[in-house]
C-alpha positions in Angstrom: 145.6 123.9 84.4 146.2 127.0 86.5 146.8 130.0 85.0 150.1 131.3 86.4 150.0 134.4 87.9 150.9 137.9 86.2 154.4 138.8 86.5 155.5 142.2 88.2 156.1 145.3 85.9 160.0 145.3 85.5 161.4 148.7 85.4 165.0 149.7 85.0 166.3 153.1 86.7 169.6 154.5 85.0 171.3 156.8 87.6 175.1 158.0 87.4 174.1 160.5 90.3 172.9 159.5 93.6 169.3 161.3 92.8 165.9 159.3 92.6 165.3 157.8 96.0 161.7 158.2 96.2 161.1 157.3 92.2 162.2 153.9 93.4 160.3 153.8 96.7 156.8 154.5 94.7 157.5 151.7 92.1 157.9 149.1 94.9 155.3 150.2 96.6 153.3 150.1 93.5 154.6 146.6 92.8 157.3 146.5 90.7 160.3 144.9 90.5 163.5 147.5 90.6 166.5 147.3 89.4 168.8 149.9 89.3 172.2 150.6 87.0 174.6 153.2 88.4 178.4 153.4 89.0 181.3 151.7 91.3 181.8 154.8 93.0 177.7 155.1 93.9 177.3 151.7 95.3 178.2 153.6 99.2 175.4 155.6 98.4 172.0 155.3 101.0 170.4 153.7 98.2 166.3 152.2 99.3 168.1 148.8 99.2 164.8 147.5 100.6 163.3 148.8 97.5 165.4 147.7 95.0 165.6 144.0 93.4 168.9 144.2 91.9 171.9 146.8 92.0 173.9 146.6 88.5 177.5 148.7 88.8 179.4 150.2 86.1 183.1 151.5 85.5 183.1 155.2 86.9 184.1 156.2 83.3 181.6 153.8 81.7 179.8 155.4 78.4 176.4 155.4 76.9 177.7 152.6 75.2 178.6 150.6 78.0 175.6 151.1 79.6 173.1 150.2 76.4 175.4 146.8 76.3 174.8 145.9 80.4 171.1 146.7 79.6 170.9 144.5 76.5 172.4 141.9 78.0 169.8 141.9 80.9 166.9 142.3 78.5 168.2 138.8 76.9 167.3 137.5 80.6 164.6 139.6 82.1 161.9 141.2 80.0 162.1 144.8 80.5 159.0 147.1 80.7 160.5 150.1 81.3 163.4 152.0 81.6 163.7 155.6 83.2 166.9 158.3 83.4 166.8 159.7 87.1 169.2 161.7 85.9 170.4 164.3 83.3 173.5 163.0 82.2 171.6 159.4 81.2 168.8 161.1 79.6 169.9 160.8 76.1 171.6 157.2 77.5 168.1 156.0 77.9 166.7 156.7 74.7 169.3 155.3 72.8 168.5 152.6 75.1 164.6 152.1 74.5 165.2 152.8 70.9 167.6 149.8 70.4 165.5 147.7 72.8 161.8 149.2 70.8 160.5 150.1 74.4 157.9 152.3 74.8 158.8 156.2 76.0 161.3 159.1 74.9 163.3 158.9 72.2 166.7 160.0 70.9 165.7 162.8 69.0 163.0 164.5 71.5 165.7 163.8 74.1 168.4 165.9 72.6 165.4 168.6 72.6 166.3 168.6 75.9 170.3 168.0 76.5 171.0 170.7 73.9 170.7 174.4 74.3 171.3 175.4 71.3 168.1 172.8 69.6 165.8 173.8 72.8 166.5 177.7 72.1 165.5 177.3 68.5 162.3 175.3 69.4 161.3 177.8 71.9 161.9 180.8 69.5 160.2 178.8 67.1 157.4 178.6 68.9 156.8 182.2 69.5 158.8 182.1 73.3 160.9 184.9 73.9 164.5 183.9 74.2 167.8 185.9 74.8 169.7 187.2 71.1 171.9 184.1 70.4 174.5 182.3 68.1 176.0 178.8 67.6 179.7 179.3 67.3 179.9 178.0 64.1 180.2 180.0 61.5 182.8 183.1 61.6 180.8 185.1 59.3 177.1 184.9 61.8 179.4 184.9 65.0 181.0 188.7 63.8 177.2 189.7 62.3 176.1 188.6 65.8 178.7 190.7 67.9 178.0 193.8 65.3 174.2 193.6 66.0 174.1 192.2 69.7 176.1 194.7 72.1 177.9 193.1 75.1 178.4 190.9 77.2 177.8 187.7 75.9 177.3 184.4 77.9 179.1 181.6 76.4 177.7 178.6 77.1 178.2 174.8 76.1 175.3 173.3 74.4 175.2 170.1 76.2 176.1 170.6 80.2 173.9 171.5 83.2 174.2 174.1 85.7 177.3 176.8 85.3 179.7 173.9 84.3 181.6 175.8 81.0 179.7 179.3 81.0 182.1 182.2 80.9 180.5 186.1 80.4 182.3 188.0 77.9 182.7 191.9 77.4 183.9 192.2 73.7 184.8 190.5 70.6 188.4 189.7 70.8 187.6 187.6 73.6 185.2 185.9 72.2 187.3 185.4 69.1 190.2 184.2 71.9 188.0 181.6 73.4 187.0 180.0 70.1 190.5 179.4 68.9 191.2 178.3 72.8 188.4 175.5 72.5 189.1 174.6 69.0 192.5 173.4 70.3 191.1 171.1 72.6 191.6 167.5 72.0 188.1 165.9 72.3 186.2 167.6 69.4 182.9 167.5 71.2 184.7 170.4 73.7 185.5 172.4 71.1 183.5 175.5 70.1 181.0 173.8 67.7 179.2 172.9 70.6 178.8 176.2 72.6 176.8 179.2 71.8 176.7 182.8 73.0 174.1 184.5 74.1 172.9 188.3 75.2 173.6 188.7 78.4 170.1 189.8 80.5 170.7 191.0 83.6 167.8 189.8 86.5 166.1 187.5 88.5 165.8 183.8 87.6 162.6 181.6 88.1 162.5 177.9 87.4 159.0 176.2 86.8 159.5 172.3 87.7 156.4 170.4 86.3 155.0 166.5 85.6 153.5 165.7 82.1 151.1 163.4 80.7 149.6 162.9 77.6 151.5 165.9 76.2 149.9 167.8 79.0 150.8 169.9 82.3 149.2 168.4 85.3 151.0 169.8 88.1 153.4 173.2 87.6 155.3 174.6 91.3 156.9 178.2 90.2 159.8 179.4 92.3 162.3 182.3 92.3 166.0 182.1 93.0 167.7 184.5 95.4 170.6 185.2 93.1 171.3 183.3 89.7 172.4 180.2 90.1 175.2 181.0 88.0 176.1 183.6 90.1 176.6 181.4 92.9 178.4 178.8 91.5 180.9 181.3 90.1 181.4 183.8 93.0 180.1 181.5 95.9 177.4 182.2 98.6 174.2 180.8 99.4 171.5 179.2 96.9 167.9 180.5 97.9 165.2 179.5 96.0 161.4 180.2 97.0 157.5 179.6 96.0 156.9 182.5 93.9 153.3 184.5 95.1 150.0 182.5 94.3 148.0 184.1 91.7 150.9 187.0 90.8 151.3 188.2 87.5 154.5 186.1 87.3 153.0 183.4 88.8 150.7 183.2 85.6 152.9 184.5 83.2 155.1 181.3 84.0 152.9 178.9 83.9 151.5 180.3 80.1 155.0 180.2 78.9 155.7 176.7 80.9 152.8 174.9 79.2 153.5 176.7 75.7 157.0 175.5 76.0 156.3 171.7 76.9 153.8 171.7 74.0 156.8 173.0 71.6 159.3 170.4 72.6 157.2 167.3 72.1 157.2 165.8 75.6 154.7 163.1 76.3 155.3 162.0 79.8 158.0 163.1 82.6 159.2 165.8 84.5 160.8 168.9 83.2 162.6 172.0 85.4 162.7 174.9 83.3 164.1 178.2 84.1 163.3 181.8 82.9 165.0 185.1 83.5 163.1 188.0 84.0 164.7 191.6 82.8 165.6 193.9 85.2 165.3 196.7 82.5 161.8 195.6 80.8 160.1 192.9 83.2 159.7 190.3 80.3 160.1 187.0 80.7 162.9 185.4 78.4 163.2 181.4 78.3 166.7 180.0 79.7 166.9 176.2 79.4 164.9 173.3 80.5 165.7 169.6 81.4 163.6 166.5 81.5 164.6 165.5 84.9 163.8 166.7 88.5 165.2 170.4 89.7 168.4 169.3 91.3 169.4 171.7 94.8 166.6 169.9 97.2 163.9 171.9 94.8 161.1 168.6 95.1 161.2 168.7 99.0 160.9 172.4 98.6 158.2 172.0 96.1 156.5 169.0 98.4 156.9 171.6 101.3 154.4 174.3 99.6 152.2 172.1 97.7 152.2 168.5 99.2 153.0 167.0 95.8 156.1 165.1 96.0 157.3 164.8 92.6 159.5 161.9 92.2 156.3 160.1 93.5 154.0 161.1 91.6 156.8 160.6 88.5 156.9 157.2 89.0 153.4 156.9 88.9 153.0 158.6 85.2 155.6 156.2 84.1 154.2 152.7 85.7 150.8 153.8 84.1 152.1 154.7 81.1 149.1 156.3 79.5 146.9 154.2 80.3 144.6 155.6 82.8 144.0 159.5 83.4 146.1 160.5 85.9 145.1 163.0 88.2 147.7 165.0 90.7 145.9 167.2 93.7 147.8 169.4 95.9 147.2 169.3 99.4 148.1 172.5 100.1 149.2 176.1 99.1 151.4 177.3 101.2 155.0 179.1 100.6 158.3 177.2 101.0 162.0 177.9 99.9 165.2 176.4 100.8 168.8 178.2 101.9 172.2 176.1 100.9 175.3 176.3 100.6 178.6 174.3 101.2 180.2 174.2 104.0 183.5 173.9 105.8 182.3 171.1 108.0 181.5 168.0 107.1 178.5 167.2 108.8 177.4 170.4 110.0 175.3 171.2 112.7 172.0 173.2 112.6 170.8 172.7 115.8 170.7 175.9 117.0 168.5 176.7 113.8 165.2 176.2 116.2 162.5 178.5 114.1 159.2 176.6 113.5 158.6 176.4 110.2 161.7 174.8 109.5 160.6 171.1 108.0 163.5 169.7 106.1 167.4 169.9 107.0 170.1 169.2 104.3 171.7 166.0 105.2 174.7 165.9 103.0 178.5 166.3 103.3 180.0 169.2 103.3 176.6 170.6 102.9 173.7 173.3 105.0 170.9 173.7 104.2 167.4 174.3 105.6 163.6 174.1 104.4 161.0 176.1 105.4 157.1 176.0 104.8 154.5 179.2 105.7 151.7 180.1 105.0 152.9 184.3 104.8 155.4 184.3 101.6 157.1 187.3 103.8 157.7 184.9 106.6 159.5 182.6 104.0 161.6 185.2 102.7 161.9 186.6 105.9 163.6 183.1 107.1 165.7 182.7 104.4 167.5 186.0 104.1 168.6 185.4 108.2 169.4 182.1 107.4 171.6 183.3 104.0 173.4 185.4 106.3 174.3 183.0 109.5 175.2 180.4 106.6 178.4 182.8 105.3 179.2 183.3 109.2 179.0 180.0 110.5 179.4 177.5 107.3 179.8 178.8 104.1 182.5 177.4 101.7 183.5 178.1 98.2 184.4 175.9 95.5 184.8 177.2 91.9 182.6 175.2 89.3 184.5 172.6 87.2 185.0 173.7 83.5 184.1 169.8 82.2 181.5 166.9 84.0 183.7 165.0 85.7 
């Protein structure tokens, strides 16, 4: 008798965010069969239908638990090899997920490592990383001893969201006191203040380092600089810059040292991470911020593909099909400088055309969105580029939307 043929690895994507395309693309090219479980509200989206061998939809309000049930209840039909979270919100989702289903990758506990900012903070202090002064809002006692020893402001921020959603800066103790007893009459006792911290404020500039991991190890690190904070812009509006940071620098270095160090401290095996540092304005050191096991949102792997070559949900997708297996090896094909401009904008399908410069090599195509990409080889030509384009954005586009309090 024959022998029948080896069946295709099976991987399940989670995504309740329209972010992934090109993980998906590299496992079909790599042979797999796909199948994706996002939202009603999603199913519009350009998904790589060509890509995909089944589209599962959810309630728009579906939880974690929902979504461990839908993926149960395929496993009872399809054997499932792996499962991935494309995005931060169904990163903890997905190793509940493979723990309940004993599948191999990330589990619950290294995953909260990485959804809360208070337990990452403490791991990177822990590990000798410098990190701003900070305090859960727990106990009364260590929130007044904090405020006594720690001058103001404070950043308040909630331990489990991304980007500026919740963060509030704060000048002196009664409001901080005000705010507590404000989220402790919230409803939903996972809003409440429990589950926010405050920090020391530390005024400067803010680098992200967006890597992929194997084996417990870094095998390709892109370090960029933002043109203001990003909380800064999604509080007071304006344009998101961010940009390759100078080859070889002392930052540059510096960055990847703490990177690595950090990675190591958190327990990550495989994946991607974006992690973002601040740098002092008053003593040039580098404090550690926060760090995600996920992609850098804001167009920041076409930015990094841009500079280096390495696309990054690619070359994702193929650390998680081999699964340890077999060394993988990641080789940039460049080194060149890129950044990206971005903003919102009035219109919904802006137009750039009259954006004609040379090195341009990616336009934003999103609504209510634009933005531009540009590669050089002259870092000054990049920054050059994206402080003209900052400033036509406000002119011509730019629109301002204050950031939501909750995830909606």
């Amino acid at each position: 008798m024959a022998e029948s043929s080896p069946r295709p690895l099976r991987i399940v994507c989670l995504a309740s965010y329209f972010k992934g395309v090109e993980f998906l693309r590299e496992c079909k090219r790599q042979g797999c069969e796909v199948i994706l479980v996002t939202k009603e509200k999603l199913l519009s989206e350009e998904w790589p239908r060509e890509s995909l061998d089944e589209i599962i939809s959810l309630p728009d309000n579906a939880a974690p638990d929902h979504f461990i049930h839908t993926v149960t209840q395929l496993a009872r039909q399809k054997k499932i090899d792996r499962l991935v979270a494309l995005e931060e919100f169904d990163i903890l989702t997905a190793a509940l997920i493979r723990e309940h289903l004993r599948l191999g990758g990330m589990g619950a506990t290294t995953a909260r490592l990485f959804r809360d900012k208070l337990a990452m903070r403490v791991a990177a202090r822990d590990a000798g990383i410098p990190v701003p002064d900070f305090v859960h809002l727990l106990n009364y006692q260590e929130v007044g001893e904090y405020m006594e020893r720690v001058p103001a402001p404070w950043v308040m921020k909630p331990r489990s969201d991304v980007s500026a959603i919740g963060i509030s800066k704060l000048y002196d103790s009664e409001q901080v006191w005000r705010a507590m007893e404000a989220l402790d009459r919230r409803e939903n006792s996972t809003e409440q203040s429990s589950y926010f911290l405050l920090e020391r404020f530390v005024p400067g500039d803010v680098y992200h380092v967006d890597s992929l991991v194997e084996g417990g190890r870094v095998l390709f690190a892109g370090v960029n600089r933002y043109g203001r904070p990003p909380m800064n812009v999604a509080h007071e509006g304006g344009v998101f810059i961010s940009q390759t940071v100078k080859h070889n620098s002392t930052d540059q270095k510096k960055l990847l040292q703490l990177n690595r160090k950090l990675v190591s401290s958190l327990r990550l095996l495989r994946g991607a991470t974006h992690a973002e540092f601040i740098k002092s304005a008053e003593t040039g050191e580098f404090y550690f911020l926060e760090i995600a096991a996920r992609v850098g949102g804001a167009f920041i792997a076409e930015v990094l593909e841009a500079a280096s070559g390495v696309n990054i949900w690619q070359e994702w997708a193929r650390i998680e099909l081999n699964g340890g297996r077999e060394a993988v090896e990641i080789k940039p094909t460049r080194k060149e400088y890129a950044g990206i401009a971005l903003s919102l904008s009035r219109q919904e399908q802006p137009d750039t055309s009259n954006f004609t410069d040379p090195e341009i090599v990616y336009r934003v195509r999103k609504r209510h969105h634009v933005g531009l990409i540009v590669r050089s080889t002259k870092l000054e030509r990049v920054t050059e580029l994206l402080d003209e384009y900052a400033r036509r954005f406000v002119e011509e586009f730019s629109a301002v939307m204050p950031p939501p309090e909750r995830v909606e």
